[in-house]
DOLO-410451 format. One record per atom (N, C-alpha, C): residue number from 0; residue in three letters; atom name; x, y, z. Coordinates in steps of 0.02 Angstrom, whole numbers. Example, Ala and Ser with C-alpha at 12.3 -4.5 7.8 and 13.67 -1.06 7.14 Angstrom:
DOLO-410451
(r 0, 'Ala', 'N', (660, -284, 390))
(r 0, 'Ala', 'CA', (615, -225, 390))
(r 0, 'Ala', 'C', (660, -165, 390))
(r 1, 'Ser', 'N', (642, -112, 354))
(r 1, 'Ser', 'CA', (684, -53, 357))
(r 1, 'Ser', 'C', (645, 2, 394))
***
This chain:
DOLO-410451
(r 0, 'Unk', 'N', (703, 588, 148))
(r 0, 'Unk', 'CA', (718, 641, 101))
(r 0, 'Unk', 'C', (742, 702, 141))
(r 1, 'Unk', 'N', (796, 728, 117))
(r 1, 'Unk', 'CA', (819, 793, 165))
(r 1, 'Unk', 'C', (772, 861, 138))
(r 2, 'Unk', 'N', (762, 893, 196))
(r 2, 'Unk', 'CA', (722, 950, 214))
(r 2, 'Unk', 'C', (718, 1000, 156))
(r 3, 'Unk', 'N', (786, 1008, 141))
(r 3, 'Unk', 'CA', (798, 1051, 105))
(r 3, 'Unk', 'C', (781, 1048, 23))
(r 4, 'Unk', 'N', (769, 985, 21))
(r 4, 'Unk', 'CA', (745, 924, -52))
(r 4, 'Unk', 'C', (647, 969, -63))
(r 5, 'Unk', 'N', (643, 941, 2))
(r 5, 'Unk', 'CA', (572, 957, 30))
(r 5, 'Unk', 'C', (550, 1022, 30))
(r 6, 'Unk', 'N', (579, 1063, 27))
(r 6, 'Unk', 'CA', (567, 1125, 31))
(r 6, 'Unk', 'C', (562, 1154, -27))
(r 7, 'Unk', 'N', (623, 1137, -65))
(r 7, 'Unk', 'CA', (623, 1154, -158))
(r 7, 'Unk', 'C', (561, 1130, -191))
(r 8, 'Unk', 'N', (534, 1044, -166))
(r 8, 'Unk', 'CA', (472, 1053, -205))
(r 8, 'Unk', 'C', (430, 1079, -184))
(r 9, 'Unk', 'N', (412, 1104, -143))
(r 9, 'Unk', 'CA', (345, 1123, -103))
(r 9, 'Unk', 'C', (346, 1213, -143))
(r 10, 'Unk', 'N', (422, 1247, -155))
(r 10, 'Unk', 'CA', (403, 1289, -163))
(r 10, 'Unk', 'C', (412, 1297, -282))
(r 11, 'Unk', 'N', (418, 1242, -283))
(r 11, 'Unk', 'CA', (400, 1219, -374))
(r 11, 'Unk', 'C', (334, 1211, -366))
(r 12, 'Unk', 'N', (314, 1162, -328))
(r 12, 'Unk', 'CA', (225, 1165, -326))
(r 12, 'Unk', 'C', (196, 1234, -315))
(r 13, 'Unk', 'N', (192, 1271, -270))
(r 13, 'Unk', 'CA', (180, 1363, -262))
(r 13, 'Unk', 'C', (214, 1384, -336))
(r 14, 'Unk', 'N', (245, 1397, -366))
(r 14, 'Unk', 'CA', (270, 1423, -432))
(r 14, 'Unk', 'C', (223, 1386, -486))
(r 15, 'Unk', 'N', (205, 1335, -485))
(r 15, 'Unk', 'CA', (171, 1302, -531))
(r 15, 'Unk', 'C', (114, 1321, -540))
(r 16, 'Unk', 'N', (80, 1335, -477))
(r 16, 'Unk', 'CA', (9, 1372, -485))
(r 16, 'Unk', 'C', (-6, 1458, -498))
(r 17, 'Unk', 'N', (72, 1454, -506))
(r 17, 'Unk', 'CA', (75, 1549, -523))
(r 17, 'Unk', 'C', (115, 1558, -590))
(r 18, 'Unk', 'N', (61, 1543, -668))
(r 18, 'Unk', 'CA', (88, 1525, -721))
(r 18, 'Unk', 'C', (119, 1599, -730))
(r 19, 'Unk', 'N', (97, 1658, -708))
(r 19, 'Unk', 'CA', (100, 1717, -715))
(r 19, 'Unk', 'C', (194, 1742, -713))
(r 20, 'Unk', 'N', (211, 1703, -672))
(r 20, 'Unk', 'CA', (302, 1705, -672))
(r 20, 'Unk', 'C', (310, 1703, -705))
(r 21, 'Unk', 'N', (299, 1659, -779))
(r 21, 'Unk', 'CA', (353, 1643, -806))
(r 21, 'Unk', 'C', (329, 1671, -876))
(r 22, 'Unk', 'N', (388, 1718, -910))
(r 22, 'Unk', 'CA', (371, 1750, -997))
(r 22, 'Unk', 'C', (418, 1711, -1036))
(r 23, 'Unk', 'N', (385, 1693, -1087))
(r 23, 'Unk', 'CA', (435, 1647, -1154))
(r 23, 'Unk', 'C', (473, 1701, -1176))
(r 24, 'Unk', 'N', (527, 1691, -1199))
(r 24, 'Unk', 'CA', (554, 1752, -1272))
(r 24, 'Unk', 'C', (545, 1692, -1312))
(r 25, 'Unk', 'N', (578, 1619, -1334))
(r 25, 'Unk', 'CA', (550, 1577, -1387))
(r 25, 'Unk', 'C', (562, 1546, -1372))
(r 26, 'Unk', 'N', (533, 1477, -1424))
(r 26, 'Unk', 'CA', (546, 1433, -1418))
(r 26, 'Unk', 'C', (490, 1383, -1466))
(r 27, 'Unk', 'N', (517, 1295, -1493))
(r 27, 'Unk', 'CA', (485, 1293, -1549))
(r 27, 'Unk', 'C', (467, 1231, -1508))
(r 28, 'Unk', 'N', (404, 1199, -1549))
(r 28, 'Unk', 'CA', (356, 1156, -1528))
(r 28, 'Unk', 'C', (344, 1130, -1602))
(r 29, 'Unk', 'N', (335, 1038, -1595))
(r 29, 'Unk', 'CA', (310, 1002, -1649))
(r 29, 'Unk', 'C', (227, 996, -1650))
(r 30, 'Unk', 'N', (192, 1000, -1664))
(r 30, 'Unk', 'CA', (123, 1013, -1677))
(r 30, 'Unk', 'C', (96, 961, -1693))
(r 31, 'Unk', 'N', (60, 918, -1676))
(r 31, 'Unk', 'CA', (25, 863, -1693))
(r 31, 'Unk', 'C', (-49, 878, -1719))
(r 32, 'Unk', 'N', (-46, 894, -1790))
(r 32, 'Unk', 'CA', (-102, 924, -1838))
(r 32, 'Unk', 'C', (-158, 860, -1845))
(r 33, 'Unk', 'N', (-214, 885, -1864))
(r 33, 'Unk', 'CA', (-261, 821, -1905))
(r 33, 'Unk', 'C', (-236, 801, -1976))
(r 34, 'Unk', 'N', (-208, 828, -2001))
(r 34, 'Unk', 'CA', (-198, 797, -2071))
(r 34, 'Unk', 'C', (-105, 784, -2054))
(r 35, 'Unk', 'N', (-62, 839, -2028))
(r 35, 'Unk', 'CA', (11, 836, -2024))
(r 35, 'Unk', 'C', (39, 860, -1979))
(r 36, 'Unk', 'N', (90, 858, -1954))
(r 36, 'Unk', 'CA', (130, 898, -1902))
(r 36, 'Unk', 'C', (161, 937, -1931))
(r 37, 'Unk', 'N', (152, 995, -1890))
(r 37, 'Unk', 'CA', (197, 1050, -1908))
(r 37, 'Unk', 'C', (231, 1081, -1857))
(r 38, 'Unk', 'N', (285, 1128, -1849))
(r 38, 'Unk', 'CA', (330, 1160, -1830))
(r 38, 'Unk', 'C', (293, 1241, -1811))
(r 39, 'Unk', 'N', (298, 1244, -1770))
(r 39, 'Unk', 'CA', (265, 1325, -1731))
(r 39, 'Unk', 'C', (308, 1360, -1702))
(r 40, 'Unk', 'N', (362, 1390, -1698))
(r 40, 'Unk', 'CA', (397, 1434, -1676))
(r 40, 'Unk', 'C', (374, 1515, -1664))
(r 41, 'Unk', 'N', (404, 1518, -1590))
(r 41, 'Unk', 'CA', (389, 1582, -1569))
(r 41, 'Unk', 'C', (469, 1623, -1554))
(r 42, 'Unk', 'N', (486, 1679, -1573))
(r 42, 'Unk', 'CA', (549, 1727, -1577))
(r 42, 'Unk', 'C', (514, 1792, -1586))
(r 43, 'Unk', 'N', (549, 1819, -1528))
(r 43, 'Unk', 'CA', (551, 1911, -1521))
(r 43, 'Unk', 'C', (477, 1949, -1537))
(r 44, 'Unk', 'N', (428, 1884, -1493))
(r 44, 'Unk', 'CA', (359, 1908, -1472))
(r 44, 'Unk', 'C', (319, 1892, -1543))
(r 45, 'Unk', 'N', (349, 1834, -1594))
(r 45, 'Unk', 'CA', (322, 1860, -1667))
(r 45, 'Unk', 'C', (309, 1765, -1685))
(r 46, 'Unk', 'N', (271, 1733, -1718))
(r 46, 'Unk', 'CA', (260, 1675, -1714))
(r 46, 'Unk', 'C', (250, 1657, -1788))
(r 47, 'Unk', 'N', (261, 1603, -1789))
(r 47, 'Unk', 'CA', (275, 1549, -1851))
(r 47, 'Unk', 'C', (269, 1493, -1858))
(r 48, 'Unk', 'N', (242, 1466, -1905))
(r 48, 'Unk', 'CA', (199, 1404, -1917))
(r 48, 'Unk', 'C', (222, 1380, -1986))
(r 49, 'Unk', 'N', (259, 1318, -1995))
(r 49, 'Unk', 'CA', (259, 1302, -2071))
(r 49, 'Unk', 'C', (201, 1262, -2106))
(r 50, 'Unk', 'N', (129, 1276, -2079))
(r 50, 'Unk', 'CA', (80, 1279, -2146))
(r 50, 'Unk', 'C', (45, 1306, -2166))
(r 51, 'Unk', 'N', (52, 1298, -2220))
(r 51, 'Unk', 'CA', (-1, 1359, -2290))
(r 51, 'Unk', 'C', (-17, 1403, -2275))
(r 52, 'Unk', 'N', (-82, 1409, -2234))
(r 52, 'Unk', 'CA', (-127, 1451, -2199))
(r 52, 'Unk', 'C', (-71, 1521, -2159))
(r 53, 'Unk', 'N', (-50, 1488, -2103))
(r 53, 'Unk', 'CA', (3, 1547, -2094))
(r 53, 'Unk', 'C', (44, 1583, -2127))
(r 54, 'Unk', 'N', (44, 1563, -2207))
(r 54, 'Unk', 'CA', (106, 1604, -2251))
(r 54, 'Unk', 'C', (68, 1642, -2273))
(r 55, 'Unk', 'N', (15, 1659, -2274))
(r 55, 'Unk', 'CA', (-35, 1707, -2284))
(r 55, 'Unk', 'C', (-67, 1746, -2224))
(r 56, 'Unk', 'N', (-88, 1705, -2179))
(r 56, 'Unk', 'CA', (-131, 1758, -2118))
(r 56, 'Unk', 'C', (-71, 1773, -2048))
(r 57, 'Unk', 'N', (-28, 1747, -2054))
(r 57, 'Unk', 'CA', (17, 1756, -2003))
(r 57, 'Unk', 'C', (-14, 1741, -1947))
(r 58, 'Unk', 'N', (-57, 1691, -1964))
(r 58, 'Unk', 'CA', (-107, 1658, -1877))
(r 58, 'Unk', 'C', (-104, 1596, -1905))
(r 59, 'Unk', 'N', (-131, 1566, -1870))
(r 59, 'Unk', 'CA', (-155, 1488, -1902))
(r 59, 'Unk', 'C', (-190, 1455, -1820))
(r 60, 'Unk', 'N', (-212, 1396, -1855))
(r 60, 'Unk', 'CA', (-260, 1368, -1779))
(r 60, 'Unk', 'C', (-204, 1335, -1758))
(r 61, 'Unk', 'N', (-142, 1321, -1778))
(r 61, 'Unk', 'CA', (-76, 1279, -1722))
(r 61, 'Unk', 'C', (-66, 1336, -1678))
(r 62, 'Unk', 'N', (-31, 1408, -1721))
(r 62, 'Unk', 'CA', (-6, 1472, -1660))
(r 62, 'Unk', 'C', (-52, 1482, -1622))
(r 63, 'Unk', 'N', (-137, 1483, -1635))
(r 63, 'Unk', 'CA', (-178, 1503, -1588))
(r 63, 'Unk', 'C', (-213, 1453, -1536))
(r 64, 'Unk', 'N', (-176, 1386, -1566))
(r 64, 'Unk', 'CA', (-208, 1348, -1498))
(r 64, 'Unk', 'C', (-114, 1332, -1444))
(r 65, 'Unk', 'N', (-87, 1347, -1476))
(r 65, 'Unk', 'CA', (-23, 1349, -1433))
(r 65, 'Unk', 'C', (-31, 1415, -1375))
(r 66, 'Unk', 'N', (-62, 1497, -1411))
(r 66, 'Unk', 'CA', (-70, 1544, -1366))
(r 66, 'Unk', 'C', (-114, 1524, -1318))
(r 67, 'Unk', 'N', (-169, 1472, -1326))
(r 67, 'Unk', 'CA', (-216, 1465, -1292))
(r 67, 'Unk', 'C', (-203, 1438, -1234))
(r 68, 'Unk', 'N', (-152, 1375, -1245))
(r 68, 'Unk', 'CA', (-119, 1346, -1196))
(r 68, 'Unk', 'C', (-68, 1382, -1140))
(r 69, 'Unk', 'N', (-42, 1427, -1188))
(r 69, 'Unk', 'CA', (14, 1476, -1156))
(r 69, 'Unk', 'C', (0, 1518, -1097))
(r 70, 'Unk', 'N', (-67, 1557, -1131))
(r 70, 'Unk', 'CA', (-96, 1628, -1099))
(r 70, 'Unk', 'C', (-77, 1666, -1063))
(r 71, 'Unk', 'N', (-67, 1661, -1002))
(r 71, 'Unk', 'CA', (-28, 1691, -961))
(r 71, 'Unk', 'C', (51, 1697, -942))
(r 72, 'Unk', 'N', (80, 1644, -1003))
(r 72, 'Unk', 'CA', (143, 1661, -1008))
(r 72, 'Unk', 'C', (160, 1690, -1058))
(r 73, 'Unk', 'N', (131, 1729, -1121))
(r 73, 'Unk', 'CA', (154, 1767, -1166))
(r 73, 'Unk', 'C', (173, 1832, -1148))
(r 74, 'Unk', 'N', (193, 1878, -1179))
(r 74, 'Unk', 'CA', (210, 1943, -1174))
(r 74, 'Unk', 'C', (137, 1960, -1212))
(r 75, 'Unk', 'N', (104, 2020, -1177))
(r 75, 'Unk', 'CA', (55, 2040, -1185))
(r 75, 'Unk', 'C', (46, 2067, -1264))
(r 76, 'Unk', 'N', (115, 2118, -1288))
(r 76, 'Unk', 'CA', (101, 2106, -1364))
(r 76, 'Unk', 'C', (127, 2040, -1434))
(r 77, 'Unk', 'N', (134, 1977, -1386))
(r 77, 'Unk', 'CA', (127, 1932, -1421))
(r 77, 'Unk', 'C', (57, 1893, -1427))
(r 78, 'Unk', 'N', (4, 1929, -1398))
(r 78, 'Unk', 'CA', (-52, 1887, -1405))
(r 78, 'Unk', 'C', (-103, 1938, -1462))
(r 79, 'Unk', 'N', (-138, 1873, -1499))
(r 79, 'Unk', 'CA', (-182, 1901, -1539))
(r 79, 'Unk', 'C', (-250, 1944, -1516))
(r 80, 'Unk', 'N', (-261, 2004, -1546))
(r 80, 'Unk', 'CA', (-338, 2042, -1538))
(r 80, 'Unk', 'C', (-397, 1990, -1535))
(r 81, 'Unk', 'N', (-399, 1947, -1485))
(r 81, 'Unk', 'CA', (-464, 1933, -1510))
(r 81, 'Unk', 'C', (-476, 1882, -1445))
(r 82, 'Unk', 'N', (-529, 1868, -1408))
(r 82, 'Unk', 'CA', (-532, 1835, -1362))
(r 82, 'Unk', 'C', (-573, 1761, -1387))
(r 83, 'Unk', 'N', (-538, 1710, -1353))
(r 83, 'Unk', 'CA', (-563, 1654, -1364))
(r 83, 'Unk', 'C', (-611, 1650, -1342))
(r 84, 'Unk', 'N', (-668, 1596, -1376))
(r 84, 'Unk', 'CA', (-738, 1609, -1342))
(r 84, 'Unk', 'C', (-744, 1521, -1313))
(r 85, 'Unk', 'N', (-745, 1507, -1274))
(r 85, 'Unk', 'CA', (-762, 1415, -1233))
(r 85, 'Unk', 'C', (-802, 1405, -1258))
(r 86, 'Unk', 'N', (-810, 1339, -1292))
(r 86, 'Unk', 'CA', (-869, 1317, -1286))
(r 86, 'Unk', 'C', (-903, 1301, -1221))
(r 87, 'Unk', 'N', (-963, 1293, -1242))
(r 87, 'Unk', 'CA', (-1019, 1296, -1173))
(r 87, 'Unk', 'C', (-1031, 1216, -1193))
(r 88, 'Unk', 'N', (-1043, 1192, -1134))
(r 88, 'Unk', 'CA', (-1050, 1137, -1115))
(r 88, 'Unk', 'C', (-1104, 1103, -1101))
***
């Protein structure tokens, strides 16, 4: 493998562990729900979900387990007031 091959991944692996680089502006995701899949789109720091629940609270548990996953790649006022709590184990 040439050096230079070698070098690009070594420095994707270093970038990979620094999720902090990288900010979304959007982008949409299929959602694999317990009852259905749905559609979660994120645009201009502002998020969207086509079920029920979100046409009313403008949250839903798809956008907030997508932020959860995200975290450190959102724009700081795209994340919701409220800190996730782990379960304890």
């Amino acid at each position: 493998m040439q050096s230079s091959l070698i070098n690009k991944m070594e420095k994707a692996f270093r970038y990979a562990q620094e999720p902090e680089r990288v900010k979304f502006d959007n982008f949409t995701v299929q959602f694999h729900g317990i009852n259905n899949d749905h559609t979660v789109n994120f645009k201009d720091n502002k998020w969207a979900c086509n079920c029920p629940f979100f046409a009313t609270w403008q949250r839903c548990v798809h956008t907030m387990a997508v932020e959860k996953m995200l975290d450190r790649m959102l724009p700081a006022d795209a994340k919701i007031n409220f800190k996730f709590e782990e379960k304890q184990k």
